[in-house]
N, C-alpha and C positions, 0 to 999 in steps of 0.2 A: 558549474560550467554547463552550457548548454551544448549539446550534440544533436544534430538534423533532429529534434524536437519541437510544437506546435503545441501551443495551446491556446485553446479560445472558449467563452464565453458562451453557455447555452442556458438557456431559462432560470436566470439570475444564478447561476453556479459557474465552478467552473470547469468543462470537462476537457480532458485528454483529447488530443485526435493524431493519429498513429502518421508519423511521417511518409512521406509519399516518394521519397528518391531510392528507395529499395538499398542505398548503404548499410553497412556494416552485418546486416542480416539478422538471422533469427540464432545465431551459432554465441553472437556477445549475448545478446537476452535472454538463454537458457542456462549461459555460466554466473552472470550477474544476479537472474531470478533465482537459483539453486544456490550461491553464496547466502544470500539474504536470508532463505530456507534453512541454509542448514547452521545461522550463528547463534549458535550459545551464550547462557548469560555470562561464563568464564570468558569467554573471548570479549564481550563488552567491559568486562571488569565488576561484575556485578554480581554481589553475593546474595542470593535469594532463600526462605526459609526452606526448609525441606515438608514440613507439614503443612502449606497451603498452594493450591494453588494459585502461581502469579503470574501475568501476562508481562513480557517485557518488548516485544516486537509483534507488529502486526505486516501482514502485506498483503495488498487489494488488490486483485487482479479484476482487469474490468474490459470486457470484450467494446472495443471502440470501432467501427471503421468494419474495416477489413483483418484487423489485430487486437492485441491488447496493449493497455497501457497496466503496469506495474507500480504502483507507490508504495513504498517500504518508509517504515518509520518503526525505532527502537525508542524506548525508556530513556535513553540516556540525552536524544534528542536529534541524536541521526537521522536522517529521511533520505530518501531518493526516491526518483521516478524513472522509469524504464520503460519504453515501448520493444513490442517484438520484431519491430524494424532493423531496432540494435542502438537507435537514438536511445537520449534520455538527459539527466539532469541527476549529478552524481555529487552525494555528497554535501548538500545542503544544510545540514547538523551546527555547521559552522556561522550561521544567520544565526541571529536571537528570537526573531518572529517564525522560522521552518521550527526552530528547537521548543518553543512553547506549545506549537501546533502537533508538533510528533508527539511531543508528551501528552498533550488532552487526547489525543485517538489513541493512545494506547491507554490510558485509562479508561477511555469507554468502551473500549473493547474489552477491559477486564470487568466492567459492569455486563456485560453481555457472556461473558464464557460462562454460563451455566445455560444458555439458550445452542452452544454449540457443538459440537459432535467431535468428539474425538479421531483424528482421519491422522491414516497410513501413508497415504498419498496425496500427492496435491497437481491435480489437472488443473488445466487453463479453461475458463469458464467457455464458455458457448456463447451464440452470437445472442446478445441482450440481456445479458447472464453478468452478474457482479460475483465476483468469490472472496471471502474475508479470512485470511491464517493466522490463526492467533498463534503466536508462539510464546510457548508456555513453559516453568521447571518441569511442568509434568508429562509435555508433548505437545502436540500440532495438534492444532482445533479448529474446523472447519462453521464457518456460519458463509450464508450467498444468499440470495435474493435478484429478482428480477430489475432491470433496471429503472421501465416508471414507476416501479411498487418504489423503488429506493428515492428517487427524485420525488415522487409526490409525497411523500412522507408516511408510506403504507404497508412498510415493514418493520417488521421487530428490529432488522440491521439499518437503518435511516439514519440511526444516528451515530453509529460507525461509518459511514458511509458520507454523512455531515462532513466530521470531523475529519477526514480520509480527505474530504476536497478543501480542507483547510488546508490542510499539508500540502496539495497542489498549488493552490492558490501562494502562499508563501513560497513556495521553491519559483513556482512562476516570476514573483517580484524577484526575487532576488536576481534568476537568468537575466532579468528585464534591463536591472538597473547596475 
């Protein structure tokens, strides 16, 4: 479903752009971002081995605008997108094209967790600033990148970042149609 959410089309992608009617505020996007943050693979139903590390949820935080926009995607096939406005698009998993998308970014994000840092915390990136949380058996793992480095294709994260606006792109058609 879509709520005071925008998305449009920039240099053959497709990026977020943070709602402008100031509803619902930044109070929904910090309980929505920190739910997503803090779900375990027991709560998706997902029994993962104890001796490796597995990625099963990722979530991009991406400074747009004047805000962020938030795209969450699990293993299982879950997605959502969130702006800090309080808009967003909740719930997507239930598409077949958002569910195949969330599953390739979360696979490439576990091709990429040995490139990322294991983090206590998770800030909201800064203005031009991408942040990638891998959520992992073993903990939160930080990888970010600046934003033309990620659109031109000149970061190690480009292709989390790819795949991240897949998952946009899907939740998008689906609000659309």
């Amino acid at each position: 479903m879509k709520r005071n959410g925008l998305l449009d089309r920039r240099r053959g992608g497709t990026a977020p752009t943070a709602p402008t009617d100031g509803s619902q505020g930044e109070d929904v996007f910090e309980c929505l971002r920190g739910l997503a943050l803090g779900t375990t693979p027991e709560r998706l139903g997902l029994s993962l081995p104890a001796d490796e590390a597995v990625v099963y949820g990722v979530v991009m935080d991406w400074a747009v605008g004047n805000g962020v926009a938030t795209t969450v995607a699990f293993s299982t096939g879950d997605a959502s997108l969130y702006f800090s406005s309080g808009g967003g698009i909740i719930g997507g998993g239930g598409h077949e094209g958002v569910g195949v998308a969330a599953r390739r970014l979360v696979e490439e994000a576990q091709s990429c967790l040995g490139k990322a840092a294991k983090s206590d915390s998770t800030p909201l990136p800064g203005k031009g600033e991408v942040r990638f949380y891998l959520l992992a058996n073993t903990g939160v793992f930080l990888g970010e990148g600046r934003t033309a480095d990620l659109e031109g294709g000149l970061s190690e994260w480009s292709g989390v970042f790819d795949r991240a606006n897949g998952v946009i792109t899907e939740i998008r058609r689906t609000a659309e149609g």
